[in-house]
C-alpha positions in Angstrom: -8.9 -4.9 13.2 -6.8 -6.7 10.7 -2.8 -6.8 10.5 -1.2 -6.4 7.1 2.5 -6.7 6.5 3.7 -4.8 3.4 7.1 -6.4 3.0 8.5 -5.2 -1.1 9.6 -2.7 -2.3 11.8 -2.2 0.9 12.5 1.4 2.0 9.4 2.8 0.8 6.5 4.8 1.9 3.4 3.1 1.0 -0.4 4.8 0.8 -3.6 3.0 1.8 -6.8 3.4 -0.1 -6.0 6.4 -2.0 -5.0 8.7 1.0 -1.7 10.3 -0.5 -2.1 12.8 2.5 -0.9 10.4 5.2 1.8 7.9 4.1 3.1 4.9 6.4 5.9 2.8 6.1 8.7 2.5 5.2 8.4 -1.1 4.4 8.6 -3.4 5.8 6.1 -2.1 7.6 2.7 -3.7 9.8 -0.6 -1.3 8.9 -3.6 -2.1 11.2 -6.5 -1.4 9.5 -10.1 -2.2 9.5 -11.7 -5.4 8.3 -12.0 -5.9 4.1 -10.4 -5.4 1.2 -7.8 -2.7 0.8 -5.4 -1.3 -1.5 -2.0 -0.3 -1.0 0.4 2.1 -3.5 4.0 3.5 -3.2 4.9 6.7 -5.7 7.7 7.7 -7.2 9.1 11.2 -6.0 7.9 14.7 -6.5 7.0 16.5 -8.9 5.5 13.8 -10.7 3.6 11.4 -7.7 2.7 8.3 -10.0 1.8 5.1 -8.9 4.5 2.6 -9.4 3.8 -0.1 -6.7 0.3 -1.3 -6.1 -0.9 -4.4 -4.2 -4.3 -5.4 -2.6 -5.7 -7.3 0.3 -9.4 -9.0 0.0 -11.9 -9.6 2.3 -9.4 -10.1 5.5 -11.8 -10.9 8.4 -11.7 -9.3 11.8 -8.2 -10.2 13.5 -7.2 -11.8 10.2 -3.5 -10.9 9.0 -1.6 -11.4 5.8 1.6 -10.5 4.5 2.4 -8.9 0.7 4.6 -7.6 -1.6 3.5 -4.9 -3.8 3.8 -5.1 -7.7 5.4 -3.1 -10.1 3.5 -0.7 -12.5 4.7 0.1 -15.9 4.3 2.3 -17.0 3.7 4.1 -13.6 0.0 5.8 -14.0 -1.4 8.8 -12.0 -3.1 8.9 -8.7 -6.7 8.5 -8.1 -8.0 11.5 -6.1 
């Protein structure tokens, strides 16, 4: 297991790997997750969905942690499904 603290944009529901059907959050937030790289997205509200906050972890050993802030996306693109 790894430990990864999503800390900006505050308030937000963020999405792991591309799996829109199971938000967590709202950041701040701790995810657990399994070891490797990951990527995490927040979206901007219905109708639309676009990614507009995206970050990524990289190769975070087993009982690794690290902490980060998502970046902004402009202009906010679609989802990857």
């Amino acid at each position: 297991m790894i430990f990864i603290t999503v800390i900006e944009p505050r308030g937000r529901e963020i999405y792991v790997n591309g799996v829109y059907s199971r938000p967590l959050g709202p950041t701040p937030t701790v995810v657990v997750l399994e070891p490797g790289s990951h990527i995490f997205q927040t979206l901007t509200p219905r109708p639309e969905r676009l990614v507009d906050f995206e970050g990524e972890v990289l190769d975070v050993p087993e009982m690794g942690s690290e902490q980060i802030d998502l970046s902004a996306v402009i202009p906010p693109h679609p989802r990857d499904e």
